[in-house]
VOLUM-533061 format. One record per residue (C-alpha): residue number from 0; z, x, y. Coordinates in Angstrom, 1 decimal, padded with zeros to 4 digits, always signed. Each point is the difference from the previous one (the first is absolute). Example, Ala and Ser with C-alpha at 12.3 -4.5 7.8 and 13.67 -1.06 7.14 Angstrom:
BEGIN
+------+--------+--------+--------+
| resi |     pz |     px |     py |
+------+--------+--------+--------+
|    0 | +007.8 | +012.3 | -004.5 |
|    1 | -000.7 | +001.4 | +003.4 |
+------+--------+--------+--------+
***
This chain:
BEGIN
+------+--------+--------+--------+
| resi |     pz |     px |     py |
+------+--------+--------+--------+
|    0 | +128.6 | +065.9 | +109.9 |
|    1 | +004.0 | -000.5 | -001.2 |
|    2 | +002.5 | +002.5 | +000.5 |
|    3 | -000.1 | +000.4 | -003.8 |
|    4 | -003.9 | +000.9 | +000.3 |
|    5 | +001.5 | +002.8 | +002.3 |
|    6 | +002.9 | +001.3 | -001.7 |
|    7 | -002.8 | +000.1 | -002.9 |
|    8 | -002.5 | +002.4 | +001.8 |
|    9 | +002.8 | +001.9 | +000.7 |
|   10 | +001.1 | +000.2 | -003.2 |
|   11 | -003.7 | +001.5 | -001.0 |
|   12 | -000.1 | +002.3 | +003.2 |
|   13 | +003.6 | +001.8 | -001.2 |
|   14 | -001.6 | +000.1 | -003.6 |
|   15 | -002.9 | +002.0 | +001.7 |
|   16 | +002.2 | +002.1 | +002.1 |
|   17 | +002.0 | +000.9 | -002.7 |
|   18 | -002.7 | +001.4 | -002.0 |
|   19 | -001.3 | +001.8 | +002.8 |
|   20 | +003.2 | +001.5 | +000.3 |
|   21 | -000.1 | +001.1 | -003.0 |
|   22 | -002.9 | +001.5 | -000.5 |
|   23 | -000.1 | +002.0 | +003.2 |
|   24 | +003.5 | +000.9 | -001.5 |
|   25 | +001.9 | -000.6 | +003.3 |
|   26 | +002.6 | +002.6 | -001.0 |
|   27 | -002.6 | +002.8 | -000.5 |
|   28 | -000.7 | -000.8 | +003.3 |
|   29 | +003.0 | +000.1 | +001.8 |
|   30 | +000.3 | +004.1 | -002.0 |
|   31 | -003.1 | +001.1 | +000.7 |
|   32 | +001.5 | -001.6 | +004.4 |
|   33 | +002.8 | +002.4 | -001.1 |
|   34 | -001.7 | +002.9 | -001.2 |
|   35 | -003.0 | +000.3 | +002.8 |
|   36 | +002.9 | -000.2 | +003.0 |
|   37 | +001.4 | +002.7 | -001.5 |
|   38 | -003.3 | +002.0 | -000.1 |
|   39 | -000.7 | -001.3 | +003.5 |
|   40 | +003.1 | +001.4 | +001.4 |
|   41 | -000.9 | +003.3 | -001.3 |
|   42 | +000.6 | +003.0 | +002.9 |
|   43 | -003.3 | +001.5 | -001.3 |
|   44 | -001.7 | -003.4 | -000.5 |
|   45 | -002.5 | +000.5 | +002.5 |
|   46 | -001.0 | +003.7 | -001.6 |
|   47 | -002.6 | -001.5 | -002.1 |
|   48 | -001.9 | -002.3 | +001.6 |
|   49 | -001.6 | -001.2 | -002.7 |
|   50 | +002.9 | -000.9 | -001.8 |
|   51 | +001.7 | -001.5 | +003.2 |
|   52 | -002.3 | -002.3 | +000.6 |
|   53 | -000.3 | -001.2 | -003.7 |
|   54 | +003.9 | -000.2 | +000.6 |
|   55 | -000.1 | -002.7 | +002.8 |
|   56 | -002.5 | -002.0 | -001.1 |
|   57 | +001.3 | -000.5 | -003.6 |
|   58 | +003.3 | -000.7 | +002.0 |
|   59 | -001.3 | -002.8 | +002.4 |
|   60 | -002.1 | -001.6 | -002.6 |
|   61 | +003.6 | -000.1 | -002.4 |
|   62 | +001.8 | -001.2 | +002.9 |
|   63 | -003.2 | -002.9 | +000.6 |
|   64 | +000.2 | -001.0 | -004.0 |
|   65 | +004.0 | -000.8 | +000.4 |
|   66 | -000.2 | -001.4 | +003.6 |
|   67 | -003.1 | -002.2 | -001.5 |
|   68 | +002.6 | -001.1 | -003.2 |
|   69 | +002.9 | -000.4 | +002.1 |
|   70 | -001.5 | -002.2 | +002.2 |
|   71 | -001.7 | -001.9 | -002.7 |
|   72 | +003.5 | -000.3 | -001.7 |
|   73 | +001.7 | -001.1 | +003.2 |
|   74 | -002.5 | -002.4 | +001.2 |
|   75 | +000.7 | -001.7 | -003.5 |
|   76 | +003.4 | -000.6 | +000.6 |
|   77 | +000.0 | -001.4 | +003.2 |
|   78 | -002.9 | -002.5 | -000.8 |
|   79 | +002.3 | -000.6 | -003.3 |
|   80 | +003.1 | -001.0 | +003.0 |
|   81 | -002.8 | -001.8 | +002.2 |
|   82 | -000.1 | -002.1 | -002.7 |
|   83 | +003.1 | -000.6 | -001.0 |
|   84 | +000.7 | -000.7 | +003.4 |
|   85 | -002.8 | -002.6 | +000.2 |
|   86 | +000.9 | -001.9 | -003.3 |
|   87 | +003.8 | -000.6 | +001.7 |
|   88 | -001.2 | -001.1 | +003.1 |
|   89 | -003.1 | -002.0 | -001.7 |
|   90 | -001.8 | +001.4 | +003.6 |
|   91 | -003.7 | -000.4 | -000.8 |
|   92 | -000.4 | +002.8 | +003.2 |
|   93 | +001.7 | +002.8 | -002.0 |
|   94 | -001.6 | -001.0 | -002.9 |
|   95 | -003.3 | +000.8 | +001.5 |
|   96 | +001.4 | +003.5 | +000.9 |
|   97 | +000.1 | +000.9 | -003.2 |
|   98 | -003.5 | -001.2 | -000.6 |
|   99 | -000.6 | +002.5 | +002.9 |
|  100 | +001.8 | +002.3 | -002.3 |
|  101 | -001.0 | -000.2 | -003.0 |
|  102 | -003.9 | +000.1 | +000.9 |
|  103 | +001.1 | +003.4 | +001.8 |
|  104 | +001.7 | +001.8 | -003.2 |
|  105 | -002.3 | -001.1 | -002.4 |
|  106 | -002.7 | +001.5 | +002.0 |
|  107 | +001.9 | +003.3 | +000.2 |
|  108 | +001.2 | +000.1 | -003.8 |
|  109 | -003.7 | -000.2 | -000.7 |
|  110 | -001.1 | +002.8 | +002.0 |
|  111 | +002.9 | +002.3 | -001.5 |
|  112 | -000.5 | -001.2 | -003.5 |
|  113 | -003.8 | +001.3 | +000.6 |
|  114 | +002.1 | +003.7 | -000.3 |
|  115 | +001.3 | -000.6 | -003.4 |
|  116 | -003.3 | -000.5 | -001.1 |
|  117 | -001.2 | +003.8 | +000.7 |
|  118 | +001.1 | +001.8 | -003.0 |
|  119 | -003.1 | +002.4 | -000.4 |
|  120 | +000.1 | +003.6 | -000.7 |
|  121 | -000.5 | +001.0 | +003.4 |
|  122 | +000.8 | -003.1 | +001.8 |
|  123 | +003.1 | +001.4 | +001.5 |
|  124 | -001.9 | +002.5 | +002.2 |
|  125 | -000.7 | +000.4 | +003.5 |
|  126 | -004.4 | -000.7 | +000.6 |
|  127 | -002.9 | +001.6 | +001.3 |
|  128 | -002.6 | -002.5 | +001.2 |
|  129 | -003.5 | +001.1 | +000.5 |
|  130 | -002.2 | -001.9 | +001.9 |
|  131 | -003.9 | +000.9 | +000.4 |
|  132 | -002.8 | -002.4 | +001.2 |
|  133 | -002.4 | -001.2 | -001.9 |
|  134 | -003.1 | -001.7 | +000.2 |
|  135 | -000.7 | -001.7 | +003.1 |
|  136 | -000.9 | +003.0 | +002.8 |
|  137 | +002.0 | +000.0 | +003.6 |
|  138 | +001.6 | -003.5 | -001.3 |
|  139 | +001.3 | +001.7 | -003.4 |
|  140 | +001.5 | +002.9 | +002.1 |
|  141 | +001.5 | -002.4 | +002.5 |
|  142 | +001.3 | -001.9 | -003.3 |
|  143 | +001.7 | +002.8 | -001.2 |
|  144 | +001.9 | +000.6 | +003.3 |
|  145 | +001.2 | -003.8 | +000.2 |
|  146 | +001.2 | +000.5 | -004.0 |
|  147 | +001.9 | +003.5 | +001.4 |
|  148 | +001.7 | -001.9 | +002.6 |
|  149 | +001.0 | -002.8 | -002.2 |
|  150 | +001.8 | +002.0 | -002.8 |
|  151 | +001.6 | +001.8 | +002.9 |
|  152 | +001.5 | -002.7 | +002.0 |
|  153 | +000.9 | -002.0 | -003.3 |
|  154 | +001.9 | +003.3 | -001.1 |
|  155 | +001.5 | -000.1 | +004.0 |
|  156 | +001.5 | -003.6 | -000.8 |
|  157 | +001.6 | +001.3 | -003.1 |
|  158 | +001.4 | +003.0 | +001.9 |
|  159 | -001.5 | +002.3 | -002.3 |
|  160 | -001.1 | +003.8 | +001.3 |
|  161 | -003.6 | +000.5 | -000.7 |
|  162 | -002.1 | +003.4 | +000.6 |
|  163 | -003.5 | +000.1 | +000.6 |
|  164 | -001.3 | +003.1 | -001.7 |
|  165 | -004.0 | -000.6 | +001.2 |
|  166 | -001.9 | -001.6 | +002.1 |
|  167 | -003.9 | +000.7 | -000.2 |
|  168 | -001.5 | -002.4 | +003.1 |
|  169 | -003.5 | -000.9 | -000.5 |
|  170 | -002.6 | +000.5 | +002.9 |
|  171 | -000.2 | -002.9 | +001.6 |
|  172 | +003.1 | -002.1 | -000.9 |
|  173 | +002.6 | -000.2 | -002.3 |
|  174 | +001.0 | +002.4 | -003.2 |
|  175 | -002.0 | +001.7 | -002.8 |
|  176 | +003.5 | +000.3 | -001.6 |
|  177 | +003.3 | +000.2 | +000.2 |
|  178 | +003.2 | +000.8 | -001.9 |
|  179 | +003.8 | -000.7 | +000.8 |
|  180 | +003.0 | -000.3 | -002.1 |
|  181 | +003.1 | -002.5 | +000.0 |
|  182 | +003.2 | +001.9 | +000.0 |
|  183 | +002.0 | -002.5 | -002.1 |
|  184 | +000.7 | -000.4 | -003.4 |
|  185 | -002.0 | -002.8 | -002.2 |
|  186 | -002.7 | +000.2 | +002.6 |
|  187 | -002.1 | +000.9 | -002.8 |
|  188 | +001.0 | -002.7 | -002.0 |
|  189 | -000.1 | -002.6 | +002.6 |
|  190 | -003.6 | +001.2 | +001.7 |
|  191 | -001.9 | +000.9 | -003.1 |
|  192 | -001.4 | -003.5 | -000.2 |
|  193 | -002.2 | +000.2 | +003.3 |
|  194 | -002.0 | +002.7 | -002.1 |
|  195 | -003.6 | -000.9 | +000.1 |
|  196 | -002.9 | -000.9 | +002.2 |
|  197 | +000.6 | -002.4 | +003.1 |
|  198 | -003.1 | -002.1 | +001.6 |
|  199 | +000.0 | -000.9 | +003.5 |
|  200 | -002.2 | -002.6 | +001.2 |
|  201 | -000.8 | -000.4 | +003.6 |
|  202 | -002.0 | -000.1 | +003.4 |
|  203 | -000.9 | +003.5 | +000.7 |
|  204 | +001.6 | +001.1 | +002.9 |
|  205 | -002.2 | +002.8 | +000.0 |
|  206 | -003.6 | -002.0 | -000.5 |
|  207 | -001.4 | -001.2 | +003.1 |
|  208 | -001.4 | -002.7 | -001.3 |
|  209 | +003.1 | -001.2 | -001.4 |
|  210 | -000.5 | -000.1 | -003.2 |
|  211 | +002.3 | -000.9 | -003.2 |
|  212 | +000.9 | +003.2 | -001.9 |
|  213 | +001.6 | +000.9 | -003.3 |
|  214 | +001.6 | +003.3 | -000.6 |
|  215 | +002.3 | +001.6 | -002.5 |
|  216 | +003.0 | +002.4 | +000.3 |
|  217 | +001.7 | +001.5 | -003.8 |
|  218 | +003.5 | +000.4 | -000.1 |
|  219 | +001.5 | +002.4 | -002.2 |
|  220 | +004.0 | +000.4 | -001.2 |
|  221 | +001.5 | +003.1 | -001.3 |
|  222 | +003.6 | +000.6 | -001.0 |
|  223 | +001.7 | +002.8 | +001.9 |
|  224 | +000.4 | +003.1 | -002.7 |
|  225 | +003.3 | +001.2 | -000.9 |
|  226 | +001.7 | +003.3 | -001.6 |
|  227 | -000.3 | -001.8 | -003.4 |
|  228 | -003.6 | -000.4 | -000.2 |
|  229 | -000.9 | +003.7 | -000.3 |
|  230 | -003.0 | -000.8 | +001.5 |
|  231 | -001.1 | +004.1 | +000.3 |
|  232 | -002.8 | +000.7 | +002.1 |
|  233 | -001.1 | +003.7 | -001.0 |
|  234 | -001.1 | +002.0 | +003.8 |
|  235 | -003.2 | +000.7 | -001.7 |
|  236 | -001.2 | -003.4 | -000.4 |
|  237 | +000.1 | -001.1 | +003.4 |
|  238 | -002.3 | +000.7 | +002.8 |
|  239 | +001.9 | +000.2 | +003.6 |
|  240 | -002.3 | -000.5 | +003.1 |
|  241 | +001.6 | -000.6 | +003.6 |
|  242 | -002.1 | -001.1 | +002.9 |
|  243 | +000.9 | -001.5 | +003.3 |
|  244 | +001.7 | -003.6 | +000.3 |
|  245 | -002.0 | -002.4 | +001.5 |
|  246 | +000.8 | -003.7 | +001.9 |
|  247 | -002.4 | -003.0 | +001.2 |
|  248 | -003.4 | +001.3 | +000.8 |
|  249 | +000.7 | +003.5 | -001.4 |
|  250 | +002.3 | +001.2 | +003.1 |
|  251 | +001.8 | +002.6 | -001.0 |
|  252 | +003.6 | -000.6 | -000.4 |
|  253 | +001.3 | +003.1 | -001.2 |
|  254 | -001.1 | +003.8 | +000.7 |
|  255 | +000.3 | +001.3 | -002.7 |
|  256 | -001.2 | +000.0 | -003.7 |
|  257 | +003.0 | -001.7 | -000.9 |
|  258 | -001.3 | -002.9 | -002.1 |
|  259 | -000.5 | +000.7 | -003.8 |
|  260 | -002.5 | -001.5 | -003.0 |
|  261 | +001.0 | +001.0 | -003.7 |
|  262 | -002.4 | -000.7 | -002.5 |
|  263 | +001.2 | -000.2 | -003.5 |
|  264 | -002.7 | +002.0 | -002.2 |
|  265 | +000.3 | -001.3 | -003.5 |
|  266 | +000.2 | -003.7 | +001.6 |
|  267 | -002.1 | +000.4 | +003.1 |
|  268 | +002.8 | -002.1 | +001.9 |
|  269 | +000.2 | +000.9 | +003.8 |
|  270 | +003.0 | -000.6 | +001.8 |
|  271 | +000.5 | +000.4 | +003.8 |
|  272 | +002.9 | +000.4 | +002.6 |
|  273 | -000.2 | +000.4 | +003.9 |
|  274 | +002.4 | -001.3 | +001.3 |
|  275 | +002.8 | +002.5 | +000.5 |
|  276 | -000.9 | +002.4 | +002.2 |
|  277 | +001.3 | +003.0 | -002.3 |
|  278 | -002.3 | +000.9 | -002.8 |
|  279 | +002.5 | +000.6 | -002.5 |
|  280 | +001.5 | -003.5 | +000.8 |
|  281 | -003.6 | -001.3 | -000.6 |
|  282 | -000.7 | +001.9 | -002.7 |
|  283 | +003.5 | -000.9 | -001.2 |
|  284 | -000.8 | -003.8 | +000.4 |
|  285 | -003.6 | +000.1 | -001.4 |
|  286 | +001.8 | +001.7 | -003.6 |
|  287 | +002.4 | -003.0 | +000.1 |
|  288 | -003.4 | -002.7 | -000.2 |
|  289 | -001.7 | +002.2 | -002.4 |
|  290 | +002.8 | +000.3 | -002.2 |
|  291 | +000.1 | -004.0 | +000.3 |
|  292 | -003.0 | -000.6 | -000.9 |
|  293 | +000.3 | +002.6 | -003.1 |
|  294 | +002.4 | -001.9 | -001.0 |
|  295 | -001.9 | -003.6 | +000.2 |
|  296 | -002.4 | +001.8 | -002.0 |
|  297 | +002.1 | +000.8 | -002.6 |
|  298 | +001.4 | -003.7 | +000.1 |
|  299 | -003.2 | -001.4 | -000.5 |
|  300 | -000.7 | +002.3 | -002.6 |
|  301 | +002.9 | -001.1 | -001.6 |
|  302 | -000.8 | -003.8 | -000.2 |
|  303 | -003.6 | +000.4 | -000.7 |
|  304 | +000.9 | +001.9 | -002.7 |
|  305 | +002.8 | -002.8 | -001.5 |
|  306 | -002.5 | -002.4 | +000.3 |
|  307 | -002.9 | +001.4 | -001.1 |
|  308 | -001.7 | -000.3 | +003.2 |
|  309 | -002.2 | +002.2 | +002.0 |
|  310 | +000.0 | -001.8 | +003.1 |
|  311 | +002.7 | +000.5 | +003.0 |
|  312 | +003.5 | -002.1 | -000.1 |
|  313 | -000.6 | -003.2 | +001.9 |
|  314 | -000.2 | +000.3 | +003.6 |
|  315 | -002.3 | +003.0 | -000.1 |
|  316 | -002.1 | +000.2 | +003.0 |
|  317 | -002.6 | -002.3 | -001.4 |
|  318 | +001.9 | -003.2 | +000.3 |
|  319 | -000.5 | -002.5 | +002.6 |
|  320 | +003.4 | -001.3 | +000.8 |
|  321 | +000.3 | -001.8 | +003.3 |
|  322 | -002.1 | -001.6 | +002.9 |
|  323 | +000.7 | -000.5 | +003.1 |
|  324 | -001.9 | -002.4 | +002.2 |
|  325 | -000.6 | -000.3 | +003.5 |
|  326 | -003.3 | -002.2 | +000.2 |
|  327 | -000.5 | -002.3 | -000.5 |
|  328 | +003.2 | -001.0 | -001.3 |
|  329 | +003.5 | +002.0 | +000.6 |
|  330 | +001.2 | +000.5 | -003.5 |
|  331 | +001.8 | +003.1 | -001.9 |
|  332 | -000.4 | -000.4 | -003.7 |
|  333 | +001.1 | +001.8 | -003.1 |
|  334 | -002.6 | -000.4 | -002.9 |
|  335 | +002.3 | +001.0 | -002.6 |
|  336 | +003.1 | -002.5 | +000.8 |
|  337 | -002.1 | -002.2 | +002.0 |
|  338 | +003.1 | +000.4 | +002.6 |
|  339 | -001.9 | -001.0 | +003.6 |
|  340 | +001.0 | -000.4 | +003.4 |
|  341 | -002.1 | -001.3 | +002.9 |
|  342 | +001.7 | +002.6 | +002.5 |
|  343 | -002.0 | +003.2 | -000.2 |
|  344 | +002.0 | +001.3 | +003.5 |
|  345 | +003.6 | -000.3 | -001.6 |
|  346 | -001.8 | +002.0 | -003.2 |
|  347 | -001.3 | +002.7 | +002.1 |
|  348 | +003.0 | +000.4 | +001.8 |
|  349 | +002.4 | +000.7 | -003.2 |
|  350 | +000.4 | -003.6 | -001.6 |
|  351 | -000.5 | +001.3 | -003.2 |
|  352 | +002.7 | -000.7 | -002.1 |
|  353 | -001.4 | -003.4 | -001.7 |
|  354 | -002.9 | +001.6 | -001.4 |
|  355 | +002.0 | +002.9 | -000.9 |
|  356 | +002.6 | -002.2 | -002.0 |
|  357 | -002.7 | -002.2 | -001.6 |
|  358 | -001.8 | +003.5 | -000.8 |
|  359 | +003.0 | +001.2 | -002.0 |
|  360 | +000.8 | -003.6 | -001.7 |
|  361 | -003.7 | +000.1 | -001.0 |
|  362 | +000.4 | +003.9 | -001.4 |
|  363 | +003.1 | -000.9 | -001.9 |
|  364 | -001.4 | -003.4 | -001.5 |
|  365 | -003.5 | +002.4 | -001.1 |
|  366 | +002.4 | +003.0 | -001.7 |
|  367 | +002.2 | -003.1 | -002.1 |
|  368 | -003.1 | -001.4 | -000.9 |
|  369 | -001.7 | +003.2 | -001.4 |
|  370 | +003.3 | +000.6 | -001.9 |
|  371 | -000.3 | -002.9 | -001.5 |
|  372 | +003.0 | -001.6 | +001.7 |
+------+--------+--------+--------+
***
């Protein structure tokens, strides 16, 4: 490629940035920066918890969003100067630099343009991810454990605080269930796509005769409740019981009654917490998921009733979304996007962001199309 093929690609790439800019709206940004340092350095800050902690996080993730930009911006100009440098000199080795460049930054614009494309009601919220196994036995349970870890330790490369609410271990291996939340906001926005069922395909590590298995796991996102939704849960239509929290094998972790199941009556939805050691944390936590999944009720409700459907918004529980193989191939595959890999160990271990981005292209491409756009 010419230097002019260059200083055209980065003529398209500042085009991009520029939008992105813009609808991020940069400047809100740097007043909300302003605004949440001056709640953070609040004497009585730490006084409510709650509120402190929902302080922070919004504060690092504002800080991320203008570091992310900044950068973005930055790195522009200097492969902008690169070039300049390399069309004076006519030195074919700087010219490959900004090659080097420019492959970099237009795989970083991409993944922050993915942001301006969550504009949903409730995609500004922090999640809560349910995970419960499926069909499939010990290798459904052990499934459900491997998808736990993944969400966790792709949320640990982003630097994003998760809590895990629940964790129900099965008998011999693995989870019944599980429930966490990610602590920043958008999470809902940006994880909402993995909602659906996931199929593992596999040699049974727990058949002796080493046998291929298929198992399922369902994976479930809620948006985090806030003030506004008035999402009122009257006392008299929940059900509280505590028992004793449990680990691996049912050893008791906890003495006392300290974990706690609500069961909403006019649903039938059961939510529980047990993993705080105070029951009114637990019971606090457990509120917080039912409330959630109120809401997603409601939401669904909502969009059934605007299009005249009866079924669930898509991504209910029902829909097979992605396999991952281990035998007798290695291959991760989306079966909305068709976006695959052949590294099921990266995917596992928090690689997730490609299928994540192609999941929200896909939903965005879907919602112009059913508008007519």
């Amino acid at each position: 490629m010419t230097a002019a093929d260059y200083a055209e690609q980065l003529k398209e790439l500042d085009a991009t940035l520029r939008n992105i800019e813009a609808v991020l709206n940069i400047n809100r940004l740097h007043e909300d920066k302003a605004r949440l340092e001056q709640e953070a350095s609040a004497p009585d800050l730490w006084d409510d918890q709650a509120k402190a902690q929902q302080v922070t996080s919004q504060l690092s993730y504002v800080n991320g969003e203008i570091s992310k930009l900044g950068s973005l911006r930055s790195g522009l100009d200097d492969a902008q100067v690169l070039l300049e440098l390399a069309e004076a000199e006519a030195d074919p080795g700087v010219l490959t630099e900004v090659e080097s460049e420019i492959t970099s930054l237009t795989k970083s614009i991409q993944e922050m343009e993915v942001r301006t494309l969550l504009s949903g009601e409730y995609d500004s919220r922090e999640a809560l991810v349910a995970i419960r196994a499926g069909a499939g036995g010990v290798d459904a349970a052990d499934f459900a454990e491997m998808l736990l870890r993944m969400y966790l330790r792709w949320a640990e490369r982003h630097g994003y605080p998760t809590e895990v609410y629940e964790t129900s271990y099965a008998e011999e291996a693995g989870l019944k269930s599980a429930t966490f939340a990610v602590k920043v906001p958008y999470a809902y926005g940006t994880l909402s796509v993995e909602s659906g069922t996931h199929r593992l395909v596999r040699i049974s590590p727990f058949d002796n005769q080493g046998r291929r298995q298929t198992s399922f796991a369902g994976v479930e996102v809620l948006p985090v409740t806030e003030q506004t939704d008035h999402i009122d849960i009257p006392e008299n239509e929940v059900r509280v019981d505590v028992y004793r929290s449990s680990g691996p094998g049912g050893q008791s972790v906890n003495t006392t009654d300290s974990a706690v199941r609500l069961t909403h009556i006019p649903t039938g939805i059961v939510v529980t917490c047990q993993n705080e050691k105070s029951q009114l944390q637990n019971k606090a936590s457990a509120l917080r998921v039912l409330q959630a999944r109120l809401l997603e009720r409601k939401r669904q409700e909502e969009q059934a009733k605007l299009e005249g459907l009866k079924e669930n918004a898509a991504g209910s529980w029902g829909d097979q979304m992605r396999s991952y193989v281990l035998h007798p191939y290695q291959m991760v595959k989306d079966l909305r996007t068709e976006q695959e890999t052949g590294n099921p160990s990266a995917v596992f271990d928090g690689d997730l962001d490609g299928f994540i981005e192609a999941g929200i292209r896909w939903r965005k491409q879907r919602q112009l199309a059913g508008n007519g756009a």
